[in-house]
N, C-alpha and C positions, 0 to 999 in steps of 0.2 A: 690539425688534430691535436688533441688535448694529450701530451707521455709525460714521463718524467714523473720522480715521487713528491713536487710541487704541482702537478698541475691537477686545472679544475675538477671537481670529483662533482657528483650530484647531490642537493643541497634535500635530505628531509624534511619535512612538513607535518603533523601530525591535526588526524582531521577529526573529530566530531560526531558523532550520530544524530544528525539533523532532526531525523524523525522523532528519536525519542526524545528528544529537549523540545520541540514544539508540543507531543504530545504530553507533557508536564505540566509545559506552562497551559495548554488548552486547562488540561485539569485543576489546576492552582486558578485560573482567573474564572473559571466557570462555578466553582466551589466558595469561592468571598463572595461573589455575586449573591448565589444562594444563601449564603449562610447570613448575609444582609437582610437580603427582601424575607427571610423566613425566621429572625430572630428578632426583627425590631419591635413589633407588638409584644412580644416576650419581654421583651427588654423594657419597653415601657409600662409595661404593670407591675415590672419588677421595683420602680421607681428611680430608673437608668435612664441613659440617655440612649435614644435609638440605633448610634451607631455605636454604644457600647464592645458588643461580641465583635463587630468588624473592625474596629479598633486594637481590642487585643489581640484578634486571630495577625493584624498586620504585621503589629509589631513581632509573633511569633515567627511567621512567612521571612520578615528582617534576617531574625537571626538561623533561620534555616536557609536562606540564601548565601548564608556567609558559610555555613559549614558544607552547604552542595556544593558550593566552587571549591574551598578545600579539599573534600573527599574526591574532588572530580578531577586535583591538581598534584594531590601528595604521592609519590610514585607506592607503586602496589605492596614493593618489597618494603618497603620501610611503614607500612601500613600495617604486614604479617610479621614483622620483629615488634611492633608493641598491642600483638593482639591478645598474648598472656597476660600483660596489664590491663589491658580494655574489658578484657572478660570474668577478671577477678575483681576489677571496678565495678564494673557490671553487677558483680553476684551479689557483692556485698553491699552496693547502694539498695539493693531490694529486701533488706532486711531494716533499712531506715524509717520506713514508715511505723515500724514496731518500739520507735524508741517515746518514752513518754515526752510532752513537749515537744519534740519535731516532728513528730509525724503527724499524721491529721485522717481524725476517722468523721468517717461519713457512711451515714447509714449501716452502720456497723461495720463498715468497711475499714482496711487498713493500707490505702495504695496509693496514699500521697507522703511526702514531705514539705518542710518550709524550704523555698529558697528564695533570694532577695526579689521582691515584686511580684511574689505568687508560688508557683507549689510545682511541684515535679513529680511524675508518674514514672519507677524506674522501669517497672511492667514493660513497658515500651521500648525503654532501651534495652531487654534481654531480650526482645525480637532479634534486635540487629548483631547483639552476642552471639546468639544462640546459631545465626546463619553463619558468623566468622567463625566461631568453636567449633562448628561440625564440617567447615569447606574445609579449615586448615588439617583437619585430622583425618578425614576420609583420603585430603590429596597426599597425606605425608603415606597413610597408609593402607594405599592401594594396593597395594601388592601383597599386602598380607591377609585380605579380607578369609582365607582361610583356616584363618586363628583367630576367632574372635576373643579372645583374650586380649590382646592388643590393639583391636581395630572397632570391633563392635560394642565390647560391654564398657571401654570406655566413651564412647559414643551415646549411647544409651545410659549410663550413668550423670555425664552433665544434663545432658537432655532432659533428665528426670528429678536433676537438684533444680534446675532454674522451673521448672514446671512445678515441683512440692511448694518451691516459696513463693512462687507467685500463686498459687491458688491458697496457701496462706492466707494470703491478701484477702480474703475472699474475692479473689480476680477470675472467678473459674473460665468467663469468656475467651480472655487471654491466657491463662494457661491453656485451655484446651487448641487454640490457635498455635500458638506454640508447639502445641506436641504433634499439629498437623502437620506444619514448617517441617521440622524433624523427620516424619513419615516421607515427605518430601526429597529430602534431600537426603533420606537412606538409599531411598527408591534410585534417583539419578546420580547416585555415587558409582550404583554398579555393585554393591555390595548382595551378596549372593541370596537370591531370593526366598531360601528356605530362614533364614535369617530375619530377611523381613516380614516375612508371615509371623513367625515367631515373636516378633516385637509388637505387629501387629494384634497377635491373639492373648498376650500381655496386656497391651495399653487400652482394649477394648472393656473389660470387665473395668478395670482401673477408674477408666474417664463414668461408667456406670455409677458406679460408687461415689463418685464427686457428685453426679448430679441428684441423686437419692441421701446425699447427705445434708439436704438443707432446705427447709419448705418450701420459699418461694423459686428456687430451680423447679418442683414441681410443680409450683401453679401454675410458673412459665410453662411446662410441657402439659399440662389440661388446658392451658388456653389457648396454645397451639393447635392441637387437636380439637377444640370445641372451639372456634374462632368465632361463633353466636351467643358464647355464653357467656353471659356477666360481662354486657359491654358499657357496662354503666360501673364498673369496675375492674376487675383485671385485665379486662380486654379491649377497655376505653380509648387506650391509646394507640391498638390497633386498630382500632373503627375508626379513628378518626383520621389516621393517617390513609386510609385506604378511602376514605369519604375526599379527602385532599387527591389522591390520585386518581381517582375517578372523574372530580371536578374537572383536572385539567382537561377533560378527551384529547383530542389529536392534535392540536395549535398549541392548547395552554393557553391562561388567561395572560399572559404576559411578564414582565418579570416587575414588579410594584410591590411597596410595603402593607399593600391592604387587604391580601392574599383573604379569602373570606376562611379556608378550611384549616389551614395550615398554623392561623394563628391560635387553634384549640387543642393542639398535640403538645401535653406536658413535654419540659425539657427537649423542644424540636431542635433547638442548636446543637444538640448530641447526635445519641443514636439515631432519632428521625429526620434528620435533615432534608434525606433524600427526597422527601412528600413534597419540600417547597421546591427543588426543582423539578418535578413529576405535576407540579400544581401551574408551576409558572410556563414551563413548556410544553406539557401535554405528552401525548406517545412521541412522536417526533421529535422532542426533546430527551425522552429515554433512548430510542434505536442512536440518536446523536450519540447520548455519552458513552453508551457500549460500542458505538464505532470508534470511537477514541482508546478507550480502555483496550478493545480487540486490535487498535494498531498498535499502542503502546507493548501488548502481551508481545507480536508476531516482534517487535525491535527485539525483545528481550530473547526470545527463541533464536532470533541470529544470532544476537552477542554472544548467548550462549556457545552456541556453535563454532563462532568465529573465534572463542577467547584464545589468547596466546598461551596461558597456562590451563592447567586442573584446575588447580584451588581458585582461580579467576573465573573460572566457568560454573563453579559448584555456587562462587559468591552472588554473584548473577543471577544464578538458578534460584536461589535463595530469596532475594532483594527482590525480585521481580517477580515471585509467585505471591510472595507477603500482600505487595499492594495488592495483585488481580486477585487474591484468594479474600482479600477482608472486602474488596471491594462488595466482590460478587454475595458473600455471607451480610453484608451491610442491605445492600440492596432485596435479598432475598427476605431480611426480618423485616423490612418496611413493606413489602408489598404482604406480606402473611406466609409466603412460602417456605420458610424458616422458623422454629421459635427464637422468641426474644432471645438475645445472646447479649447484647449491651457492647457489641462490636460497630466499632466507629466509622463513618466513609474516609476516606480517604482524601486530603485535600479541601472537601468538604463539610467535614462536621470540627465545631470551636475543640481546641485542645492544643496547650502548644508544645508538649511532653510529644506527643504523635506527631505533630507536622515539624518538626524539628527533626526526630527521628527518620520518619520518611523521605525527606528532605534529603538527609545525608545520605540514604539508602540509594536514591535518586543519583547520588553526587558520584558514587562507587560504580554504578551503573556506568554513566559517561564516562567513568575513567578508565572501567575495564573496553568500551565502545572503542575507543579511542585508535584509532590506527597510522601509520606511519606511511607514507607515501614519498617514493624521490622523486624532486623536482628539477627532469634532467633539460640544461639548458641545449639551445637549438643547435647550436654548431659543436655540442660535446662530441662525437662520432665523426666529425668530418678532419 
């Protein structure tokens, strides 16, 4: 028998969340696939090379692999001592796209910057702010949710600076995603219901007034609701993505660069990706990827559950509603179920501002997963 303050002790081991790292990578190798066989015709009229988009999407995938093992490696606490910096990095890189010379407008937009080999979307990264700024502040002040002086209106104030400047941007699909996040993670803080109604009955008029302030948000919402009209114009690029997902029926024509429907949907490597896998594998390739995404959700609802802290459980909650909520809002504007949002899939659509981010979102995921198990040897007891 093992006494003494030398002897053998049981040796910890720290394990993994199997399921959600397989369900990532299913999503990550099913989404290059697609975004190949559904941008190369794109790409060649563009006067690119076929594998153009999958090329860069890689090299983006690269560098989000390096920062998923990081976030998935750096222990939690030393993650929340430089989340004041991360979040004021944050705020202030989303005011860059405003500076003349570095920033880069597009269609009158203003939600890129220069960085070395292409351009950054910070929009993005205040997703992943925007979940650490409100875990660490709900977990620090839990207990005082009765004073919203302290706990809610500062809550509700960041939440509403990084949402002002990102709809700035003219980014309102991401800001309004954003202040969904936040509804979110008011909701499962525990923060006292009358509270969130209250914020609720606030931010409803609010997000009104964003989409009523700028034409084409309402042609989005007439062509939404008249999904027959003017499909030879505003509504072209839902008929045709819906012409793509009808093609497929039940098998799907396969997964090929000759896609016949898919190569007629403007800017398919973006928001409509999802038609070229809905074209390449049919129904049974849709019910597939919602079975993944629906195992991926049920990992995250344990982690949750299981996390060892608050602020670890709220981060989770956060990180892992982001993916299944844009998934499902992505999915929903490509079939017609949604209007146009200009919200991106997940994994699957080119961007490497988002798959970078996500990525790391992914990486915080596994680390909050992570559990400790002793590994007690056989003769320790006898």
């Amino acid at each position: 028998m093992s006494t003494g303050i030398f002897a053998e002790r049981p040796v910890a081991q720290k394990k993994n969340d199997v399921g959600l790292i397989v369900s990532v990578i299913l999503m990550l190798g099913f989404g290059l696939i697609t975004l190949y066989v559904s941008s190369a015709s794109y790409a060649l009229r563009s006067q690119k090379d076929e594998f153009y988009f999958l090329y860069r999407q890689l090299a983006y995938v690269g560098i989000g692999l390096v920062l998923m093992i990081s976030a998935s490696c750096i222990s939690m606490n030393f993650i929340r001592k430089l989340l004041p910096v991360f979040v004021v990095i944050s705020f202030v890189m989303c005011f860059f796209p405003f500076i003349p010379g570095f920033g880069i407008e597009r269609n009158g937009a203003r939600r890129w910057f220069k960085v070395p080999f292409g351009t950054f979307q910070p929009s993005e990264l205040a997703k992943l702010a925007v979940v650490l700024f409100l875990a660490n502040l709900f977990d620090k002040k839990s207990d005082k949710f009765d004073n919203p002086a302290v706990s809610v209106y500062p809550a509700a104030f960041g939440l509403f600076a990084f949402v002002l400047i990102v709809f700035l941007q003219d980014d309102f699909s991401t800001a309004f995603f954003i202040l969904i996040i936040g509804f979110i993670l008011f909701f499962v803080s525990g923060v006292y219901l009358r509270w969130f109604i209250a914020f609720c009955v606030f931010a409803i008029p609010v997000a009104l007034l964003f989409i009523f302030s700028e034409e084409y948000r309402v042609n989005r919402l007439i062509a939404f609701l008249l999904p027959d009209y003017d499909i030879h114009g505003m509504n072209f690029q839902l008929a045709a993505s819906r012409r793509a997902i009808t093609a497929g029926g039940f098998w799907g024509v396969g997964f090929g660069t000759g896609l016949r429907y898919v190569k007629n949907i403007p800017e398919v490597q973006a928001d409509f990706v999802f038609a070229g896998w809905c074209e390449s594998m049919g129904f049974f390739g849709v019910l597939a990827y919602f079975a993944i995404l629906f195992y991926f959700g049920s990992r995250v609802v344990y982690i949750v559950r299981h996390a060892r802290t608050r602020f670890e459980a709220l981060v989770a909650a956060g990180c892992g509603s982001s993916l299944v909520l844009q998934s499902l809002l992505s999915c929903g504007v490509v079939s017609g179920a949604l209007p146009s949002t200009g919200i991106t899939l997940p994994f699957f659509s080119h961007g490497g501002s988002a798959v970078m981010v996500m990525m790391s979102a992914c990486g915080l995921l596994i680390n909050i997963s992570r559990k400790e198990y002793e590994i007690v040897p056989e003769n320790f007891y006898e």
